[in-house]
N, C-alpha and C positions, 0 to 999 in steps of 0.2 A: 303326279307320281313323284315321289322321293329319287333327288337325283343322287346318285352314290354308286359305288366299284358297279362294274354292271355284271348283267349275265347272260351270256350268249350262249342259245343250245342250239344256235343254226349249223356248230361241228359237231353235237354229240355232247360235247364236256360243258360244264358250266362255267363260265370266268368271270371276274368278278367286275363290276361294273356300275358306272356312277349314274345310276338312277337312284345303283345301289351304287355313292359309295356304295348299293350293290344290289344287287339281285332279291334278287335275296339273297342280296347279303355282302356282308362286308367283311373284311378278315380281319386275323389276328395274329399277333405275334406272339407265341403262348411264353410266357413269363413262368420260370421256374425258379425260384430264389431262394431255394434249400441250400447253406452250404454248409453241414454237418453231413446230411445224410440223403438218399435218395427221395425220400419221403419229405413231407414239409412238419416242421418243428416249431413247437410253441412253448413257453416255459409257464409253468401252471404253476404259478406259487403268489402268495398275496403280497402286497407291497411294502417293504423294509424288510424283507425274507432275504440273509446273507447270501452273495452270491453263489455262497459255495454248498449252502443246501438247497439252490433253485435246485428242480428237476425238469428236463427237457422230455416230452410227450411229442412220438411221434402219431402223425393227423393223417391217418391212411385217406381219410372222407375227404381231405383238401386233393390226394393226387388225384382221388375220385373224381370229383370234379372236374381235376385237369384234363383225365382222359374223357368224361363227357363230351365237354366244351367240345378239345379238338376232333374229339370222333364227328357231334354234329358238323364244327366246319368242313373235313372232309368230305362229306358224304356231299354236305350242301352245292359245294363245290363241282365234286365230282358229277353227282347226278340230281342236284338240284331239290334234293329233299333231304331234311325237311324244310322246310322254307323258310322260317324264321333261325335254322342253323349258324346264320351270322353273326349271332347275338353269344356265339360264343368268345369274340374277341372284349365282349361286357360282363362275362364272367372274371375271364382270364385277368381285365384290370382289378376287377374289385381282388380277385385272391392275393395279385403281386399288392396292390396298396396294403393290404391286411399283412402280410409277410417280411414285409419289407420294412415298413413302421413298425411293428412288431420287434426286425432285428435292431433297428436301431434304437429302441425303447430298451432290450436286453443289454446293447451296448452301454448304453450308459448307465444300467442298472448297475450291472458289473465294473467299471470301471470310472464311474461320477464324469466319463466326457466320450462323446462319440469319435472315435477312428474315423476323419473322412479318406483318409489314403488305405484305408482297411476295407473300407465300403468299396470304393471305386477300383480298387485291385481284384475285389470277389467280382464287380460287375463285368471286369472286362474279362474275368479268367470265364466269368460263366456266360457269357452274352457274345463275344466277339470272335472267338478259336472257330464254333459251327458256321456263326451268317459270316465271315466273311468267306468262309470256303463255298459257301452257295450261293454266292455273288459269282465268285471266280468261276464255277462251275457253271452255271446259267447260264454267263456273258460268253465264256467261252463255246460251250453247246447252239447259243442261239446265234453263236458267229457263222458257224456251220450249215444251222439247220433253217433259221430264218431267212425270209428276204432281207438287201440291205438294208433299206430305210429303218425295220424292226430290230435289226441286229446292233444299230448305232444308237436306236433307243432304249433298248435293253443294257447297253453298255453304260449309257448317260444315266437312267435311272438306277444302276447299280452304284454311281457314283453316289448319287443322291442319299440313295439308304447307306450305304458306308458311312454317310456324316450324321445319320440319323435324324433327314431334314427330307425326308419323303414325303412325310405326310403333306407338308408345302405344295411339295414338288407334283403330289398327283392331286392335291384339289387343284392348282393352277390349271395342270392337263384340265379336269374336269370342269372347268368355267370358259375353257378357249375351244370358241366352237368350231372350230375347225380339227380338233384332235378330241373332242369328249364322245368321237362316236368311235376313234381308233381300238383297236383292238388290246386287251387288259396282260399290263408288263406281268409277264413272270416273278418281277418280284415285286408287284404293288404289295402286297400282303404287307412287307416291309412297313409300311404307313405305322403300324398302332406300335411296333418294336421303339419308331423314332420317338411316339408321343409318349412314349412309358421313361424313356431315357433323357425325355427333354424335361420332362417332372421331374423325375432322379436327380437333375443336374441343378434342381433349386433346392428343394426338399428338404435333403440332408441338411443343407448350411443354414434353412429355415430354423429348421428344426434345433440346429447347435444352438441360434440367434434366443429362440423359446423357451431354454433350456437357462441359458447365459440369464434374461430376464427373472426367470421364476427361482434360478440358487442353484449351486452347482453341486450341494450336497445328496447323501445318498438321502437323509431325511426329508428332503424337500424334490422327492422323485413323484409324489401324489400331485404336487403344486404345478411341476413341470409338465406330468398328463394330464391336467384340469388347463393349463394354458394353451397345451398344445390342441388337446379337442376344442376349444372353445375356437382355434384362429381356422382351425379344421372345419370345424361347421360354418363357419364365416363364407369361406371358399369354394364348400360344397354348396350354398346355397346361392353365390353370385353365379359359379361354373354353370350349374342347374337351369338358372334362369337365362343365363348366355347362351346355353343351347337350345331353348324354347325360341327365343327370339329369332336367333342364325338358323334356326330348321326350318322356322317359317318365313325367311328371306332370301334365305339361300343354301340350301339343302347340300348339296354338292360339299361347298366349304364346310358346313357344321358337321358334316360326317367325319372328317378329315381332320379337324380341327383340334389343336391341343388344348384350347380355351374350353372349348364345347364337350371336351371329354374328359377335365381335370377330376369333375366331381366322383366322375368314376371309380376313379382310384385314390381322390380324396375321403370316400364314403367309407370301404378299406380301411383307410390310414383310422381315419374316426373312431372305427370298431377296433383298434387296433390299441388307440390311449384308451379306451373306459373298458377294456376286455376285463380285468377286475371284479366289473360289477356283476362279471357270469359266473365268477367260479362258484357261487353256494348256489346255483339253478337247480330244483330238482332232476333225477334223470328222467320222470317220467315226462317235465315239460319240456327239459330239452329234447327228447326224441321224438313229442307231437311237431316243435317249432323245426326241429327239421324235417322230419316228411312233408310239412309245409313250404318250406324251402324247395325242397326237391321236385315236389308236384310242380313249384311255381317255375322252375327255369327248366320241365319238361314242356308245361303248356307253351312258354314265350317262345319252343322254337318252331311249335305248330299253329301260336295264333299270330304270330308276326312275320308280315311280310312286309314286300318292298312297298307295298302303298301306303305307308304307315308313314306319317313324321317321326324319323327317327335322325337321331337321337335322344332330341327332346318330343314328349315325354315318354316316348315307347320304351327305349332303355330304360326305363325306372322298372318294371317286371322282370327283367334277367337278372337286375343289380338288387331290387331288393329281396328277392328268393335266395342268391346268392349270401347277402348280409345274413338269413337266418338258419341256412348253413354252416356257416361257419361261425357264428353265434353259440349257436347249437353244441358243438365240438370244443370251446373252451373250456368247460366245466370236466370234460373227458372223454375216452375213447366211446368213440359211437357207433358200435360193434350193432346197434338197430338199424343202421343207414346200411344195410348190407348189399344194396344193388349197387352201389358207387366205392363201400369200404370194403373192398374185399382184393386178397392177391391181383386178381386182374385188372382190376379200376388201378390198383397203387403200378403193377408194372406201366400201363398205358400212360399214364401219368408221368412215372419215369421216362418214358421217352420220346413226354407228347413236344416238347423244344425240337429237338429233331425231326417229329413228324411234320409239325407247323412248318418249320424251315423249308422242307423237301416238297410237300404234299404239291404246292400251288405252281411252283417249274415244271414237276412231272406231270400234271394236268395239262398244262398248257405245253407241253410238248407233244403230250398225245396225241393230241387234237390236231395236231399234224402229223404224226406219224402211223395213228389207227382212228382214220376220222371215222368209220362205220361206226364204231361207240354202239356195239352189239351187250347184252349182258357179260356174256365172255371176255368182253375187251374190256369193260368197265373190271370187273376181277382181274384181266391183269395188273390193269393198272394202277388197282388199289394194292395188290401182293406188291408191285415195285417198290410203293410209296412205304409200305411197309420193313421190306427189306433194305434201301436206299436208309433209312431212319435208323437200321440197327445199326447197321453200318459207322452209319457217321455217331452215333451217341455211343457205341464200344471203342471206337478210334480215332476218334477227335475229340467229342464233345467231352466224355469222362476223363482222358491222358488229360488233356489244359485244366478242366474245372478242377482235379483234385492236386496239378504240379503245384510244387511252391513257387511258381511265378510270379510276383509281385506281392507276393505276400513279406511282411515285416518280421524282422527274427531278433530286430532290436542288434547286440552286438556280439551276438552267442553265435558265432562262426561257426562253429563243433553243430549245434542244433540246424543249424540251416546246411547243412553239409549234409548231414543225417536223414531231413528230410527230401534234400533230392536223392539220396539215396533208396530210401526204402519208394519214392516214385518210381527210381528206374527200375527197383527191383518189380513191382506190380506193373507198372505200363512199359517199359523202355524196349523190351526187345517187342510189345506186342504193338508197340505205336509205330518203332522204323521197321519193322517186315510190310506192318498195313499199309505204310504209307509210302513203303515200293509197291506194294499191291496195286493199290489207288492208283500211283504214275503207271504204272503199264498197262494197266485195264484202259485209263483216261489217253492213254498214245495209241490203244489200238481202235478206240472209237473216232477220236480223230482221224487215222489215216484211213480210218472205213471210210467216213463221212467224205473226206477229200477224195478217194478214189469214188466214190460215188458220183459228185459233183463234178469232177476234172473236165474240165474244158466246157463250163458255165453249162446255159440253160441249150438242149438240145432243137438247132431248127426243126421247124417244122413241113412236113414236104409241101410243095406247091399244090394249090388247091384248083381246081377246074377252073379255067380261064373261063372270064364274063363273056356271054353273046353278043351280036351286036347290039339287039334290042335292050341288052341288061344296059350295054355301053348307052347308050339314047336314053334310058329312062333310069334316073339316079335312084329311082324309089328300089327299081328291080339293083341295079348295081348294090345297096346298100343292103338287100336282105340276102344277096349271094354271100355279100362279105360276112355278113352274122351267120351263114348256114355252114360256110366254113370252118368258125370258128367253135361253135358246137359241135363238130365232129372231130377236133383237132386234138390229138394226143400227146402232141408236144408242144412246148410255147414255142413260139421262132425265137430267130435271135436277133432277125431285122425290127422288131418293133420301135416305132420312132414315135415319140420317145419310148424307152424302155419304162416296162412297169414301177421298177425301183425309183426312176427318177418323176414318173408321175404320179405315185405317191410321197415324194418327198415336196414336189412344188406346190402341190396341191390346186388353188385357184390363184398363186404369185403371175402366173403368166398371163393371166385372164387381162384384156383389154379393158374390159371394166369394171374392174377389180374396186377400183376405188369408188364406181357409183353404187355400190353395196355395203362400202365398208360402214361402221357404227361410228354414230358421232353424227354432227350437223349433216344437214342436209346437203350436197354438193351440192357443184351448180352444173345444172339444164345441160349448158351449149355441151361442156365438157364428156355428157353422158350419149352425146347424138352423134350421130353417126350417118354418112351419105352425103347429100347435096343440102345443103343448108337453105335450097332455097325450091325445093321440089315440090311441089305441087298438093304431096302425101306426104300424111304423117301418121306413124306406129309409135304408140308408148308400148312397151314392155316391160311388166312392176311386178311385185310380188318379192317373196324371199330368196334366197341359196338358189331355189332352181332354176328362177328367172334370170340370177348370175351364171349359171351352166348353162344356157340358151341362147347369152349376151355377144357369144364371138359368134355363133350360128346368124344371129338378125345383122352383126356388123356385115358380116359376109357379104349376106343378102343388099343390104341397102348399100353398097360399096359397088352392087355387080346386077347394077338394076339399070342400067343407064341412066342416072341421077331422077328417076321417079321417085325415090319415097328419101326421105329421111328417116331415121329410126334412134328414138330414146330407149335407153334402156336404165333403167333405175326402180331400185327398190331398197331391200335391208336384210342382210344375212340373220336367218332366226325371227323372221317376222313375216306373218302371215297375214296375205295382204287378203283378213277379212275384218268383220264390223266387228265381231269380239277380239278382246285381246287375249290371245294365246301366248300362256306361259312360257319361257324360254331361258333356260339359265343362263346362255352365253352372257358374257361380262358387258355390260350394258345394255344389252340390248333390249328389253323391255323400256328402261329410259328413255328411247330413242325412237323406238316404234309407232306411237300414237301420231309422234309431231311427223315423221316422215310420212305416214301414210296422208294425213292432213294436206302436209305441202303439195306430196303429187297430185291429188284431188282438184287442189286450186288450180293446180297446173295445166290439169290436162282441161278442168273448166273453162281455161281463157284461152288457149290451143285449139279447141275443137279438134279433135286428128280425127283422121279415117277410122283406124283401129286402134284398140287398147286391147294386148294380150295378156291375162292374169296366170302366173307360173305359179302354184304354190305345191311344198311338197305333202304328199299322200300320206300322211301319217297321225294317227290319232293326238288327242291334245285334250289340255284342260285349259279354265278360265284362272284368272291370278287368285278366285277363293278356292280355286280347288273342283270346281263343276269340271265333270268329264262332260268332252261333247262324241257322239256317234261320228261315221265318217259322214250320213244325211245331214247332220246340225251344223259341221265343218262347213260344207256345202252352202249350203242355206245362207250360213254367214257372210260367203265369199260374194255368193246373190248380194246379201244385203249392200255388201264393200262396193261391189262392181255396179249397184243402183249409185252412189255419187259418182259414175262418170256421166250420168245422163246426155252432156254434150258429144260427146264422141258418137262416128260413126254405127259403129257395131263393134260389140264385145267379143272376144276369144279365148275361151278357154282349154290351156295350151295344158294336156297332162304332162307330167313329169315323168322319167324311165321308171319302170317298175325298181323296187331294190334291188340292187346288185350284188354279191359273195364278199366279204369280209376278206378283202385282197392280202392282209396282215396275218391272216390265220390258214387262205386257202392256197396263194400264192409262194411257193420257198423252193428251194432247188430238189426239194422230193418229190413236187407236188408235179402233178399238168391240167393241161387246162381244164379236164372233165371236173376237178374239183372245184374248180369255182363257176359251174357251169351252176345256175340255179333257178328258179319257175319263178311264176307273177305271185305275187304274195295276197292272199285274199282281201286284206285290208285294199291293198291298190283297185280290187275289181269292186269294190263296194264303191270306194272314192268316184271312180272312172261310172258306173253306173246311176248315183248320184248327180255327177255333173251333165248328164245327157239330158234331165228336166228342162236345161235353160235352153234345148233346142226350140222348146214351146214358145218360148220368149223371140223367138228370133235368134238366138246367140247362136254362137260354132261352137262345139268341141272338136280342138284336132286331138287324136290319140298320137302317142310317144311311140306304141309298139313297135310299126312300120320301120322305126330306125334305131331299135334297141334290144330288139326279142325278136327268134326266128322260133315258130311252129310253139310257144309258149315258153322257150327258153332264153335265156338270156347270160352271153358269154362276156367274159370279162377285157375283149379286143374282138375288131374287127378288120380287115385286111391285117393293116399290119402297125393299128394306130390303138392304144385302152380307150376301152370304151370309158373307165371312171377314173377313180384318182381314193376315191373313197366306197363302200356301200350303196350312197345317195348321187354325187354330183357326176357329173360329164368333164370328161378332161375337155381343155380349151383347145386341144387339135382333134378330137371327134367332133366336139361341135361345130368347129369349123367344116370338119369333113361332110356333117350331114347337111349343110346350107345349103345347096342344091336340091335336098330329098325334099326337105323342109319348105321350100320356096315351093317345091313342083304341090306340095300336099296344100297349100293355101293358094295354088291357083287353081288347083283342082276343084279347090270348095268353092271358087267365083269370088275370094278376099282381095285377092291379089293380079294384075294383067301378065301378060304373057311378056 
């Protein structure tokens, strides 16, 4: 599966997610780069035509577009259809590359040399007044409304897009495996804004460089678009092949990637120098090549999904249906494209910047505030996203995009006087009323939220004290503590540690933290645990889960009276079976064959009593791409757990069923019935598969016992998290369940009394 934004509808809303960089699907930052008129603008005239009989032709069919794209992303988003709706942030590049080259192809028509402080004052007038207010606004709302750990990620990643270095910033998240299953920043969307402005920020002075080359007169403007498309095609077809390669190396990153997505908006720029050769198209061919267009980036959002290598080459059918739309519209208005060119496509379009900016915070707000995510709730909270968008495009985004702020007046003081005047006359009193509005609306949600919250997370009342018998028998004590916590309406506020902080340690505290980490093989002594010179010996291998198990076996063999010693080692991201199971984490593949190797040999000259194999429940593919069932997983593990043949007997230790999305269920509105959640069917196939190997003589011990009571499973028991993430065990439950755990392998005859 294509790793990228991901998509999680275990709240109801969809977010975006790096399987998918996404989900289906990945986002966009929708690029609006009109700055005449609401519409987008082309000038239609042949080349050496005086600048002062160009004529400017507005392109209703390009807002068309606009509001396509962001409609699919929303919807995608929201309710996860249509499924290839991500592909509309592969629209949005190709229209701003075509727009953008375009103006600065005008610029120099007009004036024999490009403005780059003309360019870069339109970009910031029109690109930075909205996102930084939706930064401010996010971080501040999800200072509130989130847990902390998410609220100080939220804040950091709004830093990140501020600099327009997101995209970096969320493939790293999406290769570090200990945060690529965290729950998706309200402002990753941010990513494709950073990659469009990190092109922008070469481009133009490229371009000046191509310009300079081919003559800087107006006669030699054919020469300077034959130079510029020809370094254009150059780029589009290295970028192209760079994202073939990185899609199929590393998914995650090419999603993300500026390298891997230049072509995009290089393809754009391309159609942008030879647009010329469209103007004498007939209308009737231009209006077949655009219903051809049109058709083609409807189908891309129904036949692409997240299993697709995308980037490369899937994005090549958004992009090039794209190119022969807007192809199509050089020649002139395409009053035939009338499902995209018509009043409503051009308004949505006008204000799909706005909607893009809004849409993907107030998703990922809801999802906390109306997890039910009923048809009704989805309506409202598409009319927010809608209203929220008028908002800010009547009284932010238009007041900046159209002030003379940064714009050049040369030395005509009277002319630049004039036009902030006639600004203040159109926006001045409608921008300072709004944006007293804005502040007092934003102070009364604030001291909502605070009097909501005041005096943190409410305890929870004391639950039925343990019997004696529960007291004697840890297996009964520890499914009291779970039946508590499923019935428990508020979080306490003794939790030790608190949730916040065991989501931010994540496995830092784990005693064997480091005989999992990736990279060489540690050593042995360092990974063992107990009497070094005990009679018994446990290996404990496998990936992540066998690292959330690892303070449970130290316990054990620390509180045995020095019977057993116990190794525990394995490799976070690496499934300790005979195929190799694909895993993005940042090396980890590298490092997996030779670990599993090593411990093989190990336990071979060891003989131990037992070897327990932890892997987690979750479906997988091979590094070509082969999906395996959860039986073939299995099977594999079989085949893994055949090279220990010297060892005693084998144990096959399930994993906790998944656990709530602590990032999305866990927040000062939230209590614990929402992150209360069932066994997920994949874990009953896994867990029914591994019961074969009882034929063999092996054990299966089952997780449930000490992690789900009556099929549920709560996100804390007494008064310790049960997780740290969706998947792992904090390293003080698992410590806590070491007794339950000892008493369940003596009970199966593994272990002495």
């Amino acid at each position: 599966m294509v790793a990228r934004p991901r998509n999680d509808t275990s709240s109801g809303y969809t977010r975006l997610r790096p399987e998918q960089g996404s989900t289906t699907g990945g986002c966009v930052a929708v690029p609006i780069e009109t700055e005449k008129s609401a519409a987008s603008t082309v000038t239609e005239t042949p080349e050496g035509t005086p600048a002062s009989a160009q004529r400017t032709v507005l392109r209703p069919d390009i807002q068309g577009l606009r509001a396509l794209a962001v409609i699919a992303v929303i919807l995608n988003h929201a309710i996860g259809w249509p499924t290839g709706g991500f592909v509309g942030v592969d629209i949005f590049f190709v229209i701003s590359g075509f727009l953008i080259t375009g103006l600065l192809f005008r610029d120099h028509e007009r004036t024999v040399k490009i403005s780059l402080t003309g360019f870069y004052g339109r970009r910031v007038r029109r690109i930075v007044p909205a996102a930084v207010t939706v930064l401010i606004v996010t971080s501040v709302v999800g200072y509130f409304l989130f847990n902390t750990p998410r609220a100080m990620s939220t804040i950091w990643d709004s830093v990140q897009s501020f600099f327009f270095i997101a995209n970096w910033h969320f493939a790293a998240i999406g290769t570090d495996y200990f945060h690529a299953t965290d729950p998706a920043s309200p402002v990753q969307h941010y990513w494709s804004l950073s990659v469009e402005e990190q092109f922008y920020l070469v481009w133009p002075w490229l371009m000046v460089l191509l310009f300079a080359i081919a003559g800087k007169s107006v006669s030699k403007t054919q020469r300077g678009r034959v130079v510029v498309g020809v370094v254009m095609a150059v780029i589009v077809a290295a970028s192209f092949a760079y994202a073939m390669w990185e899609t199929a190396t590393d998914p995650t990153v090419a999603y993300f990637s500026t390298f891997s997505r230049v072509w995009e908006l290089g393809i754009g720029a391309l159609l942008a120098a030879v647009a010329p050769l469209f103007l004498k198209v007939p209308t009737a061919v231009r209006a077949i090549v655009g219903w051809i267009g049109l058709a083609g980036i409807i189908a891309s959002f129904f036949m692409i999904t997240d299993a697709l290598p995308f980037p490369g080459p899937w994005a090549a059918l958004p992009v090039g249906a794209t190119i022969l739309v807007l192809a199509a519209g050089i020649g002139g208005h395409q009053k035939y494209l009338f499902p995209i060119a018509n009043p409503v496509g051009v308004f949505f379009g006008n204000i799909s910047y706005s909607l893009y900016l809004w849409h993907f915070p107030v998703i990922t707000f809801a999802a906390i505030l109306i997890p039910k995510n009923t048809p009704y709730d989805t309506a409202i909270v598409l009319a927010a996203i809608l209203i929220i968008s008028l908002v800010s495009y009547f009284l932010i985004e238009q007041p900046f995009h159209r002030s003379p702020w940064l714009k050049s007046f040369g030395k005509d003081r009277e002319l630049k006087q004039k036009a902030w005047q006639d600004w203040r006359d159109r926006f001045g009193t409608q921008f300072i009323l709004s944006t007293i509005g804005v502040i007092a609306i934003a102070s009364v949600v604030i001291v909502a939220t605070g009097i909501a919250t005041k005096g943190g997370i409410p305890q929870q009342a004391a639950g039925p004290a343990a019997s004696t018998s529960q007291q004697e028998d840890p297996i009964a004590q520890v499914q009291a503590d779970l039946a508590n916590a499923v019935g428990a309406q508020q979080w306490p506020s003794n939790l030790s540690p608190s949730l916040d902080s065991a989501i931010s340690n994540n496995s830092r505290d784990n005693p064997a933290n480091a005989c999992f980490a990736v990279g060489n093989t540690p050593d042995f002594g360092s990974c063992t645990w107990g009497n070094s010179n005990a009679a018994n010996h446990m290996y404990v291998v496998g990936d992540s889960e066998a690292l959330s198990y690892a303070p449970a076996f130290k316990a054990i063999a620390e509180n045995t009276g020095g019977s057993w010693k116990i190794t525990t080692i394995g490799l976070y991201g690496c499934r300790f079976t005979d195929a190799l199971i694909q895993n993005d984490g940042a090396g980890v593949m590298d490092a997996c064959a030779q670990r599993k190797q090593d411990i093989a040999a190990k336990i071979a000259g060891d003989h131990p009593q037992l070897v327990v194999i932890a892997n987690a429940f979750a479906l997988g593919q091979t590094q070509d791409g082969t999906g395996l069932s959860a039986a073939q997983m299995v099977q594999s593990t079989f085949a893994e757990a055949a090279k220990y043949d010297s060892a005693g007997k084998i144990v096959y230790l399930t994993p906790p069923p998944l656990g709530a999305e602590l990032g999305s269920c866990y927040s000062a509105v939230s209590s614990p019935q929402n992150c209360n959640v069932g066994i997920d069917p994949v874990w009953n196939q896994f867990e029914k598969a591994s019961e074969a190997s009882e034929a063999n003589g092996d054990h299966v011990i089952s997780s449930l016992p000490f992690s789900c009571y009556n099929g549920i499973c709560p996100a804390f028991a007494g008064t310790i998290p049960t997780k740290y993430d969706t998947v792992h065990m904090t390293p003080e439950y698992s410590t806590q369940i070491a007794r339950a755990l000892w008493t369940t392998f003596v009970n199966a005859g593994l272990m002495q009394p």
